[in-house]
C-alpha positions, 0 to 999 in steps of 0.5 A, a space after each residue: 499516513 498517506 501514499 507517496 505520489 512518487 509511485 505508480 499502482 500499476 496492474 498487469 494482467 493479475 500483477 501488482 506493482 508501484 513503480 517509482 516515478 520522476 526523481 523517485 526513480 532515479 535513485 530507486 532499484 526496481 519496483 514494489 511487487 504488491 499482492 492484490 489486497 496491498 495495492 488495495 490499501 495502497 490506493 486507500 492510502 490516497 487520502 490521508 488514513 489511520 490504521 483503523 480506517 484501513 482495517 474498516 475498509 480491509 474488513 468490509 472489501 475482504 473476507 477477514 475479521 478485524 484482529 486479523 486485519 488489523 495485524 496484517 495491516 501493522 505489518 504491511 504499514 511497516 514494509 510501505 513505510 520502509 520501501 519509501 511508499 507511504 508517509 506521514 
């Protein structure tokens, strides 16, 4: 999977959104608020990914062991997938 580059990851002051651009944000309502360790698998999702590969990369950036990662990381793949943020 890889990130939809029709979005922005902005941070303002402790605030993380992906903002829609170009014909993205014609036709979608708002932003995506993204809790820190969300835009930082956002941004991960520059490059195409596997679920593991992001597990890896959340372990190794944040206190978390791996089952928790990896549980976390299905369910936050489910929602990028539903707002239109990532593909593949």
């Amino acid at each position: 999977m890889i990130r939809n580059k029709n979005f922005e990851i902005v941070q303002v002051n402790n605030d993380y959104m992906a903002v829609p651009t170009g014909k993205t944000a014609a036709g979608y309502d708002g932003v995506v608020t993204l809790s820190e360790s969300g835009a930082f698998l956002l941004r991960a999702l520059d490059q195409e990914r596997t679920v593991d590969e992001l597990a890896d990369l959340l372990t190794a950036e944040y206190e978390v062991d791996r089952e928790t990662a990896l549980r976390d990381i299905t369910q936050i793949v489910k929602d990028f997938e539903r707002l239109g943020l990532i593909e593949g």
